[in-house]
C-alpha positions in Angstrom: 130.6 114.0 157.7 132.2 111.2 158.6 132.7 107.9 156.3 131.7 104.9 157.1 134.4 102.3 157.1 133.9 99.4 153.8 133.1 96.5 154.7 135.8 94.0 154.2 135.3 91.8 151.2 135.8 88.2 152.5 134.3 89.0 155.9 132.0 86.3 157.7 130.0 83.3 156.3 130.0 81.8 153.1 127.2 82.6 150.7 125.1 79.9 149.4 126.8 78.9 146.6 130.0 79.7 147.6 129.1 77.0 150.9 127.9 74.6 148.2 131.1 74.7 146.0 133.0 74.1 149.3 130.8 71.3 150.6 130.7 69.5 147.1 134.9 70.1 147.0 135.1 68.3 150.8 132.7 65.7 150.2 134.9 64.7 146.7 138.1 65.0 149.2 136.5 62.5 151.5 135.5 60.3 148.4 139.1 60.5 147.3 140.9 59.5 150.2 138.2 56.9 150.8 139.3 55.0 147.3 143.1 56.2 147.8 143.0 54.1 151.2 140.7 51.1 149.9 143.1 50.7 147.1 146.1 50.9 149.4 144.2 48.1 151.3 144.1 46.1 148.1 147.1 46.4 146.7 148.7 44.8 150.7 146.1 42.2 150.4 147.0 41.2 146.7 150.5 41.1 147.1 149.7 38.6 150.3 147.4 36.3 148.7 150.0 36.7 145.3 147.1 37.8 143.3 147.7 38.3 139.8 146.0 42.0 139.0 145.2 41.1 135.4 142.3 38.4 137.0 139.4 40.9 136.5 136.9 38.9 138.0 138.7 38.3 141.3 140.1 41.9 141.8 136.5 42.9 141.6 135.5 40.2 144.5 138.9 41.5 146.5 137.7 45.1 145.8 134.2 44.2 147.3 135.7 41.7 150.0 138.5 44.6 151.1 136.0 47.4 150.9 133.6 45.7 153.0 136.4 44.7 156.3 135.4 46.6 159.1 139.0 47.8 159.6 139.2 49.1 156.3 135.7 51.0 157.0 137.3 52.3 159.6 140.5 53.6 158.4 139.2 54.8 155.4 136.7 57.2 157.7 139.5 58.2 159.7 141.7 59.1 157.3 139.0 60.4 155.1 137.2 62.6 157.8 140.5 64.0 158.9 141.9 65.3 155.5 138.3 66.7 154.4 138.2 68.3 157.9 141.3 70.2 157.3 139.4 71.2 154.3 136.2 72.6 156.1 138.9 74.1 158.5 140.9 76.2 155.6 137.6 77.0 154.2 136.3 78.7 157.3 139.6 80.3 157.3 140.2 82.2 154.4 137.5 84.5 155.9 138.2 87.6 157.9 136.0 88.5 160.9 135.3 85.2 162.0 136.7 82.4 163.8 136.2 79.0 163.2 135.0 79.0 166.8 131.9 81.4 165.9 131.8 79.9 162.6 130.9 76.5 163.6 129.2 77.5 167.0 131.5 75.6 169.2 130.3 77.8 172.3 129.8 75.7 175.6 126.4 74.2 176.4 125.0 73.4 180.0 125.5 69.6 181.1 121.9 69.7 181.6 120.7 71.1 178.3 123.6 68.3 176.9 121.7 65.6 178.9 118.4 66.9 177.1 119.7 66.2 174.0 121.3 63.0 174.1 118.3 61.8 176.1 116.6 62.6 172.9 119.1 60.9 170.6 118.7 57.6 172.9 114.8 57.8 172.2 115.2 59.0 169.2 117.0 55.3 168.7 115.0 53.3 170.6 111.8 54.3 168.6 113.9 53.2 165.7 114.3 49.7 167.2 110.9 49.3 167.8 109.8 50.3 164.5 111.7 49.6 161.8 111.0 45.6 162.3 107.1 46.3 162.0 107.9 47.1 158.2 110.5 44.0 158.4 113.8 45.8 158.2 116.3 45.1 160.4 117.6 47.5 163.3 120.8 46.2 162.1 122.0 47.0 158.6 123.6 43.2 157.4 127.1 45.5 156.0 127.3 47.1 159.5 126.9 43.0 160.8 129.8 42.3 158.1 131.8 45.2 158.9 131.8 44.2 162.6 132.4 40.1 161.8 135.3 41.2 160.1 137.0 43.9 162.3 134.3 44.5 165.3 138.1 43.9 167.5 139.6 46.3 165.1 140.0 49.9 167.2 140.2 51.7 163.9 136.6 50.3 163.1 135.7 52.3 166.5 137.4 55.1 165.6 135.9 55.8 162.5 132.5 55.1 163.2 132.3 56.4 166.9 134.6 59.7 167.0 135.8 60.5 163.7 132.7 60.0 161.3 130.4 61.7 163.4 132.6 64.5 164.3 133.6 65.4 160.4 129.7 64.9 159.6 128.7 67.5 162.0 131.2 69.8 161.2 130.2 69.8 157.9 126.4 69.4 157.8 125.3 71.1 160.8 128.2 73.3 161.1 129.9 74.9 158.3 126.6 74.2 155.4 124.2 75.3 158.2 125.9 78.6 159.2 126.3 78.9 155.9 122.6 78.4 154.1 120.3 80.0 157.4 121.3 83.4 156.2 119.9 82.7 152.4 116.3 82.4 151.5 116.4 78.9 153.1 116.2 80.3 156.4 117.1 78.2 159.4 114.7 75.8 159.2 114.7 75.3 155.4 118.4 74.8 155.4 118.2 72.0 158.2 115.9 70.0 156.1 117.8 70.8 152.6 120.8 69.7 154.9 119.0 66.7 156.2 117.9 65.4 152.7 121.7 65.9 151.4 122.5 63.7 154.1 120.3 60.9 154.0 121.2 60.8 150.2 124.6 60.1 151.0 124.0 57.2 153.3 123.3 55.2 149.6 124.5 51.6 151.9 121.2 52.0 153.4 117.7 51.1 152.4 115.0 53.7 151.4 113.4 52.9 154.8 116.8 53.4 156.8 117.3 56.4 154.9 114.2 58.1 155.9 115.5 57.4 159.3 118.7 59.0 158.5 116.8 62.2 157.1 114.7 62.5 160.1 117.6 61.8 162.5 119.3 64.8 160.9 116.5 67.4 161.5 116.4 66.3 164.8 120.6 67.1 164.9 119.7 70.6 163.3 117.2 71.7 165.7 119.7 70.8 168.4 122.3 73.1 166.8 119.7 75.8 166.4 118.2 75.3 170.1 121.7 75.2 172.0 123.3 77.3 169.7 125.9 74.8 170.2 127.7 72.0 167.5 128.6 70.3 171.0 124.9 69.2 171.1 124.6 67.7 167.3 128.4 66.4 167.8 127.3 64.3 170.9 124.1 63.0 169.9 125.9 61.5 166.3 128.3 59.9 168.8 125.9 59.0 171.1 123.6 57.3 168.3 126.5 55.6 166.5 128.2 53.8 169.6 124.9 52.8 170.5 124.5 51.2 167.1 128.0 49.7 167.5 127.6 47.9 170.8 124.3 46.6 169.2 126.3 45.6 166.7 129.2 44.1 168.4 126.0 42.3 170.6 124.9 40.2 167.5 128.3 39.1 166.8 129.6 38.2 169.4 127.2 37.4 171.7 
């Protein structure tokens, strides 16, 4: 009779807690870098203004004042989202039998079934518009307002919250966490919404209202991955959503 072959240890997805270890690790390597670039940011604008670093009180405004800049914003995503992507990267990596290609689902999806989608993302923002001022919040968030007074000229502000953000956010949410919680007890659908709650927990510079929004926006970015069996779907709806919301943005101020 013949044997069947072992199979290989280390072969396809993550388990679930082995793809929560990796997410919490990523999202502490995007925290990291985030403070690491701030603080760079900091220290070039308190050597400028000759600020003495034992003045508590006005570090802490600097620190606030920096943090806020839109160019900072969007360096610190930039470089953030970049270094923790190499992370979801080697993660996907040090397992055998699968690509990073089949990992994530980066398989090609029809224009037409991409125009779907991002006709849904466009609605999906609109309503958002319309609604959110009924229960007096602003479309706007005021930080996103500050971030773009401060550096809506600034290409790295862009960059960070048009291409970079939403790229590294999809990879990891609805890319390497979703391929690898559907094969637990979650299930598909249970791991998009555990997914989407995660998500909107992290957006903490929104209100509970905007937050909701974020939650919901997220399950409808799951169901995308899961429909087109496609990240390419997910990735360009975030874009989609967050240039919109930047124009807008860039509107107010400007104008």
């Amino acid at each position: 009779m013949t044997e069947l072959a072992p199979v290989a240890r280390n072969s396809g997805p993550h388990q679930f807690w082995a793809t929560f270890s990796w997410g919490v690790a990523i999202s502490l390597v995007f925290a990291v870098v985030t403070v690491i670039v701030v603080m760079g940011a900091m220290i070039a604008a308190m050597n400028e203004r000759d600020i003495n670093p034992r003045d508590h009180q006005v570090v802490v405004a600097l620190a606030e004042e920096v943090g806020g800049q839109g160019a900072t914003l969007g360096l610190s995503t930039t470089v953030s989202g970049l270094a923790a992507g190499l992370l979801v990267l080697l993660a996907i990596r040090l397992r055998r039998g699968i690509s990073v290609a089949d990992y994530l689902d980066l398989r090609p999806v029809s224009w037409r079934l991409l125009g779907v989608w991002l006709l849904v993302a466009v609605v999906s923002s609109v309503i958002y518009d319309l609604v959110w001022p009924l229960f007096k919040v602003d479309a706007v968030p005021e930080f996103m307002l500050d971030a773009m007074r401060s550096g809506g000229r600034s290409p790295w502000l862009w960059i960070g919250v048009v291409v970079v953000g939403p790229v590294f956010e999809e990879m990891l949410c609805r890319g390497f966490l979703l391929t690898g919680w559907r094969s637990s007890v979650l299930g598909a659908w249970g791991a998009v919404i555990l997914i989407s709650l995660l998500w909107a927990l992290a957006h903490q510079q929104y209100g509970m209202l905007e937050m909701l929004w974020v939650f919901l926006l997220g399950v409808v970015l799951g169901v995308a991955r899961l429909r087109t069996g496609s990240l390419w779907a997910p990735i360009a709806m975030h874009v989609a959503v967050n240039f919109g919301a930047m124009v807008q943005s860039y509107l107010m101020v400007f104008k």
